[in-house]
VEXDREN-22465 format. One line per field, with one value per residue: residue number from 1; x, y, z of N, C-alpha, C in turn. Coordinates in steps of 0.1 Angstrom, whole numbers, plus 5000, padded with zeros to 4 digits. Example, Ala and Ser with C-alpha at 12.3 -4.5 7.8 and 13.67 -1.06 7.14 Angstrom:
<atoms>
num = c(1 / 2)
nX = c(5132 / 5128)
nY = c(4943 / 4978)
nZ = c(5078 / 5071)
caX = c(5123 / 5137)
caY = c(4955 / 4989)
caZ = c(5078 / 5071)
cX = c(5132 / 5129)
cY = c(4967 / 5000)
cZ = c(5078 / 5079)
</atoms>
This chain:
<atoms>
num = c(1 / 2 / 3 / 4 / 5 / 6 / 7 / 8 / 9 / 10 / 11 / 12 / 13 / 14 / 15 / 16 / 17 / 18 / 19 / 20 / 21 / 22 / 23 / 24 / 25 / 26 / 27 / 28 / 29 / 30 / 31 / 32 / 33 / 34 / 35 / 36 / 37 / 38 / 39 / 40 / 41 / 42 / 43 / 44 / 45 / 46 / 47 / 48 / 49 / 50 / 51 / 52 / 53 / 54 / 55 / 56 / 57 / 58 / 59 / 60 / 61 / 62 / 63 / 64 / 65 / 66 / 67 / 68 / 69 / 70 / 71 / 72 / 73 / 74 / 75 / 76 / 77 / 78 / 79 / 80 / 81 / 82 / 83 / 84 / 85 / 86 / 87 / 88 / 89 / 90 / 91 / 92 / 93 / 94 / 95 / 96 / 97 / 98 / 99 / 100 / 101 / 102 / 103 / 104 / 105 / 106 / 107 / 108 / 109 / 110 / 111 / 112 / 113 / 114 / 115 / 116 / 117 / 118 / 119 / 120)
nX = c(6083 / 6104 / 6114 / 6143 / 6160 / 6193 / 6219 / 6247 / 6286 / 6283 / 6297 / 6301 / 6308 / 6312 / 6304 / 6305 / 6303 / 6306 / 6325 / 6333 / 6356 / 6359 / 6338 / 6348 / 6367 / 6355 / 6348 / 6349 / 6320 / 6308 / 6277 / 6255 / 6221 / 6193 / 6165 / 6127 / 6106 / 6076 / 6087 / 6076 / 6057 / 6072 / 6095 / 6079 / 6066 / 6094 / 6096 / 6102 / 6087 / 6077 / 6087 / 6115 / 6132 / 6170 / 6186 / 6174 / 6175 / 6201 / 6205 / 6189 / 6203 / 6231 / 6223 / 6218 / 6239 / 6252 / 6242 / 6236 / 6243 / 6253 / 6259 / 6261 / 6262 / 6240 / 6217 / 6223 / 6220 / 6193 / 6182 / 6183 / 6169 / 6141 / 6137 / 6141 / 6117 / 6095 / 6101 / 6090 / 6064 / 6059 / 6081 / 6084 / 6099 / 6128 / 6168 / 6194 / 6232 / 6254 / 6291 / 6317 / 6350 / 6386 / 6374 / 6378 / 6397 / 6413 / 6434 / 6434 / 6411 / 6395 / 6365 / 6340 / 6306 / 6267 / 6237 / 6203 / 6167 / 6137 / 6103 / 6070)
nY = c(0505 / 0475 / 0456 / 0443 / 0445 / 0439 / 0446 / 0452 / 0466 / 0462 / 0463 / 0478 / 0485 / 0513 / 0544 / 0573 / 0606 / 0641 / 0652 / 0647 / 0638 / 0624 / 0599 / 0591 / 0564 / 0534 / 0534 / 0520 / 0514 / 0515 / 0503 / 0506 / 0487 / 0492 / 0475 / 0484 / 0459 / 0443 / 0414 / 0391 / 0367 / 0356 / 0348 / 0329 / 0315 / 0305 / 0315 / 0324 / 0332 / 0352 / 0375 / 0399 / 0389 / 0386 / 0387 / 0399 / 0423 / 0433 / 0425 / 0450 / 0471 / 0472 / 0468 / 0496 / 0512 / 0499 / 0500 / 0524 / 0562 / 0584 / 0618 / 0625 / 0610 / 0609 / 0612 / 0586 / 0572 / 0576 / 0570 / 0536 / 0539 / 0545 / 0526 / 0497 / 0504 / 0505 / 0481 / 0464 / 0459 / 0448 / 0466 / 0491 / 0511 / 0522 / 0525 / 0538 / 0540 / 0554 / 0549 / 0565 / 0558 / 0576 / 0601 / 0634 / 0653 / 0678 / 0669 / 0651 / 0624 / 0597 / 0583 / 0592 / 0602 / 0596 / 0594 / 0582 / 0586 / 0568 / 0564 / 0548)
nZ = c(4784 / 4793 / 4784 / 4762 / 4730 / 4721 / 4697 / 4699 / 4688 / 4658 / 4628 / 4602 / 4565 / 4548 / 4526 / 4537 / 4542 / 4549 / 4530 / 4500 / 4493 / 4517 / 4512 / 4491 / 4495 / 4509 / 4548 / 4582 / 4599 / 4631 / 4647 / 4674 / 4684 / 4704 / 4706 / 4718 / 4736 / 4744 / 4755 / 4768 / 4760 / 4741 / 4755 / 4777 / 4758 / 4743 / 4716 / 4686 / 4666 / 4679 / 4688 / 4673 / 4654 / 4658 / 4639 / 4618 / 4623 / 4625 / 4599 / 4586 / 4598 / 4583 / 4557 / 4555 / 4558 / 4543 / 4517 / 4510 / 4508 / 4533 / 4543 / 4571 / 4603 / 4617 / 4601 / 4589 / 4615 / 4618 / 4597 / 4600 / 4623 / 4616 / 4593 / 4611 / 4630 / 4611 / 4597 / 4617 / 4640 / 4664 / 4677 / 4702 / 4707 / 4700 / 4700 / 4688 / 4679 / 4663 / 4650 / 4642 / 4636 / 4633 / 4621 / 4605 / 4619 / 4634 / 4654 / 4686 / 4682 / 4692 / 4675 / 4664 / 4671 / 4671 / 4686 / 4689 / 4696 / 4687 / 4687 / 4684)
caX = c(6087 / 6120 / 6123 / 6152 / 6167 / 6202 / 6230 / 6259 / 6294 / 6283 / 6307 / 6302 / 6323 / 6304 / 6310 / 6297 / 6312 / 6301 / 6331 / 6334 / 6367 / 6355 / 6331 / 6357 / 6373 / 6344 / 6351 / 6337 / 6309 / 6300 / 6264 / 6242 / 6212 / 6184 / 6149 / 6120 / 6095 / 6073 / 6093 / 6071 / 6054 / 6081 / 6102 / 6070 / 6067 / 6100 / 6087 / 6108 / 6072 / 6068 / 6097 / 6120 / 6151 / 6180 / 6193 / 6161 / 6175 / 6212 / 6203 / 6183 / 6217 / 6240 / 6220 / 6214 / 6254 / 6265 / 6239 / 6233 / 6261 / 6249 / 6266 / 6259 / 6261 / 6227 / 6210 / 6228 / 6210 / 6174 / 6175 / 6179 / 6159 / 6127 / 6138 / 6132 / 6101 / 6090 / 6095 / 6088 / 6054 / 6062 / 6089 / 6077 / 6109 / 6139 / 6178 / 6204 / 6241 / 6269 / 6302 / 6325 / 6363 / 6388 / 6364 / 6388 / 6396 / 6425 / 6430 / 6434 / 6400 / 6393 / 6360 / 6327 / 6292 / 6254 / 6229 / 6189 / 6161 / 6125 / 6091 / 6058)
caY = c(0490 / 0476 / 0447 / 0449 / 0434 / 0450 / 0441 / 0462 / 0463 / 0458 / 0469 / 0483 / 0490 / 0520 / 0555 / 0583 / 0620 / 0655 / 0655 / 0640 / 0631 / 0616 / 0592 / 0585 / 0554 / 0532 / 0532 / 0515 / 0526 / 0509 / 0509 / 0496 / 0495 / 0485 / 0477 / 0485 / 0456 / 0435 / 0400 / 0384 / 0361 / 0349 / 0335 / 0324 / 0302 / 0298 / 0315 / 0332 / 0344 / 0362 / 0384 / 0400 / 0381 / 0393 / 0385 / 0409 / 0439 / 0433 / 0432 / 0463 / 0483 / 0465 / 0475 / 0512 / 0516 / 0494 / 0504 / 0542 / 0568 / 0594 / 0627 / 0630 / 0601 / 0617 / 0605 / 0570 / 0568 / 0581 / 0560 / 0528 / 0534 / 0548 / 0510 / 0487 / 0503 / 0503 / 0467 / 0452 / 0466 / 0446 / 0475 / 0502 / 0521 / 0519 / 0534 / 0538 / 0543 / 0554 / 0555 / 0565 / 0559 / 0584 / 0614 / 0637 / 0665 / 0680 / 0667 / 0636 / 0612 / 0584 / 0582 / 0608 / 0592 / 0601 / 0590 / 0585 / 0574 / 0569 / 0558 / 0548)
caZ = c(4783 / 4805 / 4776 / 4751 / 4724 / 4719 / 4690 / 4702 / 4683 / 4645 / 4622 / 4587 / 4557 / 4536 / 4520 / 4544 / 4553 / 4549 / 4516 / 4487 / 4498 / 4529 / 4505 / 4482 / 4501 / 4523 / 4557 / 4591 / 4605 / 4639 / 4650 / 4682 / 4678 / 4708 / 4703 / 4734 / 4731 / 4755 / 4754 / 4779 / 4752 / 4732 / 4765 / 4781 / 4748 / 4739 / 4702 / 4672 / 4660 / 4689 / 4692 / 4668 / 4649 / 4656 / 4621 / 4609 / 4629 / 4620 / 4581 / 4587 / 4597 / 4572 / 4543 / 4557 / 4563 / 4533 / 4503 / 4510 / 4513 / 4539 / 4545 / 4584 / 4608 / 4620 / 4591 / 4590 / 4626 / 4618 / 4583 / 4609 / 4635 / 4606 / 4590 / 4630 / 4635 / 4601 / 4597 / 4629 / 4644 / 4676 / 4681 / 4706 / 4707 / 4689 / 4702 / 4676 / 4679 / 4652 / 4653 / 4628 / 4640 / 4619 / 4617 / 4596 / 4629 / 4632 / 4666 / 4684 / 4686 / 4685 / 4671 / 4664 / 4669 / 4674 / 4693 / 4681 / 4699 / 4684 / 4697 / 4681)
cX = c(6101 / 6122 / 6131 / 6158 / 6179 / 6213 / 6239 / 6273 / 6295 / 6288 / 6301 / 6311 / 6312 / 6311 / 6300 / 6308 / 6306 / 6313 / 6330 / 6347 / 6367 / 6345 / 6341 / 6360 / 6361 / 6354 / 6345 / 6332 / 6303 / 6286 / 6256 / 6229 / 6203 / 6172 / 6142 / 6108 / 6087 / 6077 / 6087 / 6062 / 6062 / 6092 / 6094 / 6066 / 6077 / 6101 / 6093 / 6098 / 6068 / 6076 / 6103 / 6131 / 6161 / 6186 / 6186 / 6167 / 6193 / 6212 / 6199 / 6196 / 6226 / 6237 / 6216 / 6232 / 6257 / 6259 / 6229 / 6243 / 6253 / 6258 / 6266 / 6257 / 6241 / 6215 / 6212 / 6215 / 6198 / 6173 / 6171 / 6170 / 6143 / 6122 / 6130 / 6121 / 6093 / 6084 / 6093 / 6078 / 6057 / 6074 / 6085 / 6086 / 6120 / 6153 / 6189 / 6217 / 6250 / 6279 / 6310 / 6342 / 6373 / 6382 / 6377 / 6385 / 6404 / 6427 / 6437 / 6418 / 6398 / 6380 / 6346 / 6314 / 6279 / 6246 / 6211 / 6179 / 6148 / 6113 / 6078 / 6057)
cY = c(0488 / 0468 / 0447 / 0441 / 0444 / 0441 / 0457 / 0461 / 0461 / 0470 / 0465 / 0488 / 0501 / 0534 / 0568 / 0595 / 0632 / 0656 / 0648 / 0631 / 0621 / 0601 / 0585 / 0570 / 0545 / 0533 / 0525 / 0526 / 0512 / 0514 / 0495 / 0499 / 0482 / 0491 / 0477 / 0478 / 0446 / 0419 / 0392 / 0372 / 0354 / 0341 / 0330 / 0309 / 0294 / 0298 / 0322 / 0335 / 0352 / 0373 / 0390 / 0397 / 0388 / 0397 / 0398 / 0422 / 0441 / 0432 / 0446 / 0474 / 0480 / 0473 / 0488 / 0518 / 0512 / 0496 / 0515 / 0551 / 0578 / 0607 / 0630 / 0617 / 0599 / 0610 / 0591 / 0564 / 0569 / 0572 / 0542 / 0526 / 0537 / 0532 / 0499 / 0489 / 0502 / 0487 / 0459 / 0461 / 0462 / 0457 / 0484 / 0511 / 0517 / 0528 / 0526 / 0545 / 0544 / 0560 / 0555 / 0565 / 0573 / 0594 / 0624 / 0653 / 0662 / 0678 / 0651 / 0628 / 0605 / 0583 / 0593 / 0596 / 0601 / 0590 / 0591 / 0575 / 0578 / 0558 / 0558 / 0561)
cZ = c(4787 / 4793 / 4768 / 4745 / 4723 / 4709 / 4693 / 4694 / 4666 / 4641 / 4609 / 4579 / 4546 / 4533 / 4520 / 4545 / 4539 / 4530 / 4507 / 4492 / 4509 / 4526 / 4498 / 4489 / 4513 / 4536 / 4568 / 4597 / 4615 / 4645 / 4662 / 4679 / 4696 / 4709 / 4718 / 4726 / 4742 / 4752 / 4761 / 4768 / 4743 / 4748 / 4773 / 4770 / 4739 / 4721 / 4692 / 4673 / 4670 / 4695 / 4678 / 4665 / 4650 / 4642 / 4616 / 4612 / 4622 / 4605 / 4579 / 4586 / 4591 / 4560 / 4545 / 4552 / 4550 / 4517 / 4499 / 4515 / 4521 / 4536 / 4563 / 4591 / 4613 / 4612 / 4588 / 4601 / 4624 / 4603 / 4591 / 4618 / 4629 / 4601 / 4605 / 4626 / 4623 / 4600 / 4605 / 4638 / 4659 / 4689 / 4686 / 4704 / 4704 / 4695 / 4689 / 4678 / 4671 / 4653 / 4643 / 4633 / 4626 / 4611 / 4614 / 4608 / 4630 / 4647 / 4671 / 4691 / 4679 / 4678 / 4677 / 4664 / 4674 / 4679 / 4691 / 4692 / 4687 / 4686 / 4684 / 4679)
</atoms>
């Protein structure tokens, strides 16, 4: 399927990392997220009920990011993209992106992220 909904850029405030220490203080956690779904019915009609709300998919990764503490970005992504397809059956396939700015490497980068897809 070519169709896609995509929310790119959302920014979270939660309390993720591999330490304790890394949990202690929330931090952001940016996340895209795009859905694979046939859209041809909903802009043929013009139809909220025939597509998926954006609002619907951007609560989905809010409350993944803001009222569950992970340890692994990895799992941030695969609790999101289990959530989409869970609740939106219209979803064929689902990509998930997380970024964590401030990943605690001795080093200089700017930000550590993972990448998830999943399919029916």
């Amino acid at each position: 399927m070519t169709d896609r909904i995509f929310l790119h850029g959302m920014a979270f405030v939660g309390r993720h990392g591999v330490t304790e220490d890394e949990r202690v203080e929330p931090q952001q956690i940016e996340v895209d997220l795009e859905a694979r779904l046939d859209l041809r019915a909903a802009g043929a009609g013009d139809d909220l009920g025939r597509t998926v709300d954006y609002g619907a998919l951007f609560e989905i990764a809010r409350l993944v990011v803001e009222e569950h503490s992970f340890r692994l970005l990895e799992a941030i992504a695969e609790s999101i993209a289990a959530a989409a397809l869970e609740a939106h059956p219209r979803i064929e396939a689902v990509s998930v992106t997380v970024r964590k700015p401030g990943v605690p490497i001795e080093g200089v980068l700017e930000q550590a992220g993972v990448s998830v897809e999943r399919r029916r």
